[in-house]
C-alpha positions, -999 to +999 in steps of 0.1 A: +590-245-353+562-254-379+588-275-397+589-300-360+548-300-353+540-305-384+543-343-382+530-348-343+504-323-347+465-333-350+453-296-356+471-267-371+454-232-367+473-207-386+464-168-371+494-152-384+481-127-408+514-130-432+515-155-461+525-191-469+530-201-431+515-236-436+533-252-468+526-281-491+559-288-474+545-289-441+510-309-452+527-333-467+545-342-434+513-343-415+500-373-400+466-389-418+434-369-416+455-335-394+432-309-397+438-275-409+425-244-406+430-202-411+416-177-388+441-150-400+445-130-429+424-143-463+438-176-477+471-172-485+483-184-448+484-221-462+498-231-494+458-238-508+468-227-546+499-259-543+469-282-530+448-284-563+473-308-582+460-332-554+421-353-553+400-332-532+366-349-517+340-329-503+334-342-467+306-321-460+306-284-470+329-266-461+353-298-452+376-312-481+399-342-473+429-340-497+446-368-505+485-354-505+504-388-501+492-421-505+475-434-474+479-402-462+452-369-461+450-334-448+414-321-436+415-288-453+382-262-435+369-233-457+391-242-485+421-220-462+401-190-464+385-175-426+372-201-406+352-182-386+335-170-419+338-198-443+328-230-415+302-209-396+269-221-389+235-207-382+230-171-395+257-149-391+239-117-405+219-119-374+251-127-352+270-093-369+229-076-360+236-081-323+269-072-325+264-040-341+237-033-322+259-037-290+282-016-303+257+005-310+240+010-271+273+011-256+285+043-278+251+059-267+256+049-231+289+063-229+276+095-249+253+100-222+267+088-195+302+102-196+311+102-160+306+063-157+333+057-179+365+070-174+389+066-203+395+025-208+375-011-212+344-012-200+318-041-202+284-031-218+260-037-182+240-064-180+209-041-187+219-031-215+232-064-229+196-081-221+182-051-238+195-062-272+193-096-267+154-084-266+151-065-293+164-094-317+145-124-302+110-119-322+135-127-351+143-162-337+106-166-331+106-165-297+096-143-263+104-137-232+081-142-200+087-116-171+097-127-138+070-128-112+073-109-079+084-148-056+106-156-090+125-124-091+131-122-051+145-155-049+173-153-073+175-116-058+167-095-093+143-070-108+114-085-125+127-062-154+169-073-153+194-072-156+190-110-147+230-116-143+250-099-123+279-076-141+308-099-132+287-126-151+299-139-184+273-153-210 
């Protein structure tokens, strides 16, 4: 129960989707400097509206330490809103680009290639994975050299990929 970890906890996730399942209750229990976080549902997981009465300091962005009991803080990421959204570094219109263009290839594969995939999970092949990892490295400024004829037959590959084998995970 949230009402025991609270107070021997040093992280609390919450990925619940429903409201108010950390509460000023629960942060004020918390030992100094617990971090917490919301990968859920918006930010109304944790109890962020009962948190303003207290000092906030921004640690970095992103990172508030909140000062709920004297000698005591909670470290509060993306102000209780998506972590994954609000903490996220690096350029995440480019990360959605390669998702989306994965997406994108394997609906075509599978359009063309019906008999490959019988109804259920598959994993977009290797080739096809490399192929958009290709198309979106001139936007990170960088190429990709081809394998030579000796560098492709000793890790046992096409010069032209896939470069992994299928049960390979990046």
């Amino acid at each position: 129960l949230m009402d025991d970890a609270c107070s021997i906890g040093d992280v609390f996730v919450t990925t619940t989707g429903c409201r108010d399942v950390i509460t000023e209750k629960h942060m004020k229990k918390m030992k100094h400097l617990a971090v917490v976080c919301n990968i859920g549902h918006f930010d109304s997981e944790i109890q962020v509206d009962k948190l303003r009465k207290y000092k906030w300091t921004e640690i970095k962005p992103q990172v508030h330490k909140i000062d709920i009991k004297k000698g005591r803080s909670i470290l509060l990421l993306a102000e209780g809103r998506l972590v994954n959204l609000g903490c996220a570094t690096g350029h995440p219109s480019f990360v959605m680009s390669a998702s989306f263009t994965n997406q994108t290839i394997a609906q075509i594969e599978m359009f063309n290639h019906p008999e490959r995939y019988p109804v259920g999970v598959h994993t977009l092949p290797k080739l096809l994975d490399e192929k958009v990892a290709r198309l979106h490295l001139s936007k990170l400024g960088v190429q990709l050299d081809q394998l030579n004829v000796k560098q492709a037959k000793y890790i046992n590959v096409s010069r032209t990929g896939p470069y992994k084998p299928d049960y390979y995970r990046y």
